[in-house]
N, C-alpha and C positions, 0 to 999 in steps of 0.2 A: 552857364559855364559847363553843365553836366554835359547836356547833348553835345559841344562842342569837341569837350574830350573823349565822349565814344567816338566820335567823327574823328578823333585823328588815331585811335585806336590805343589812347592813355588809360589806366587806371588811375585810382586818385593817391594809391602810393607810390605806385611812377611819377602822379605829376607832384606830391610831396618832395618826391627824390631831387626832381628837377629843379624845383625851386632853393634848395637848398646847396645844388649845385651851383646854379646861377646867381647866389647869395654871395658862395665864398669868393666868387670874382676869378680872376686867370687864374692865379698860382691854383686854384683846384682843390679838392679833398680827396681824405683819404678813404678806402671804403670802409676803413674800420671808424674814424669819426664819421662818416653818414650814420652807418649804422647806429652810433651814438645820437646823435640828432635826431635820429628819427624813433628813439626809443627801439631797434629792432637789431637782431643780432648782427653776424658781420656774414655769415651764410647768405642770407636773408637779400643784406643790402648788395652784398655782389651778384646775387640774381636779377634784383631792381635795374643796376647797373648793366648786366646785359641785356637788359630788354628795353634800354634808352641807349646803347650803341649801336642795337639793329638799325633804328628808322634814322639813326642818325644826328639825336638831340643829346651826348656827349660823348667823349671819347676819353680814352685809358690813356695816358703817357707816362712815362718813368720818370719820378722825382730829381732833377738835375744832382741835389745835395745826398741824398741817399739812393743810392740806385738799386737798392732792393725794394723802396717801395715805390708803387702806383698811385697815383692820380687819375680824380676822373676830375674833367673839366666839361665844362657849357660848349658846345660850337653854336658858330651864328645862327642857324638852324633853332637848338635850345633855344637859346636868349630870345629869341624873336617872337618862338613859340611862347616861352613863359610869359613875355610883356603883352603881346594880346591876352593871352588866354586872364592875367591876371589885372589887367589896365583896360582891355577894350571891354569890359564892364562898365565903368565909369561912363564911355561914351554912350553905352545904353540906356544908362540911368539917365545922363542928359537930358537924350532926346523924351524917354516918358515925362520926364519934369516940364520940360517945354509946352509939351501937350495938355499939362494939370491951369484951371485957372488958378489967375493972379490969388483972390482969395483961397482957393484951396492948397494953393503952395502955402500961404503966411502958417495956414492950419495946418499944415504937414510939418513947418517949422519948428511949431511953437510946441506941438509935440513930442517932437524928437528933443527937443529943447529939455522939455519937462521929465521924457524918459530919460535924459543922461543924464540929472541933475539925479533922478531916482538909483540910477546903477552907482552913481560915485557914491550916493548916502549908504546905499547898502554895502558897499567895499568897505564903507570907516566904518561897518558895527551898527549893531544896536547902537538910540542913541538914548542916553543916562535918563533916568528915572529920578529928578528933583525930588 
């Protein structure tokens, strides 16, 4: 995914920004809740902001209900951008998996299997000392 967002000339807090645009759906956010969501002030976040309305992946509109504030929203552009960049992963992993043998996938499984069985036990704690 790195290479792909030099290649469109994203940072990863632009593409943070983005996502979380394309999160809130049409009605849009505010810059001061971005900035919230992204842990970063609201300066900060309306700089983020205009440097994903240059290329074109959201735009600014005025709130219908309050018209003193702003909305940034996704344009198709965005949305399209953020669902490859964050979905055409999956198809890549696919295609590796297709290329692993039958036995070495079961082993890839049973792995993964065994490592989330380990993350969830370490989330509930230590476990009690009988």
């Amino acid at each position: 995914m790195l290479p792909r967002l030099i290649e469109l000339g994203l940072t990863m807090p632009q593409f943070k920004a983005l996502i979380a645009v394309v999160t809130a759906g049409p009605g849009g956010v505010s810059v001061t809740q971005l900035g919230c969501e992204l842990s970063i002030g609201q300066p900060s976040a309306s700089l983020i902001v205009d440097q994903l309305v240059r290329p074109g992946y959201v735009e600014r509109i005025q709130d219908t209900v309050d018209r003193r504030r702003v909305l940034v929203t996704a344009t198709a552009k965005g949305t399209e951008t953020t669902n490859e960049l964050r979905y055409g992963r999956r198809s890549t992993f696919a295609e590796w998996l297709d290329n692993v043998e039958h036995s070495d996938a079961e082993a890839l499984e049973r792995g993964l299997r065994s490592l989330s069985l380990a993350v969830q036990a370490s989330a509930m704690g230590p476990t009690p000392v009988h």
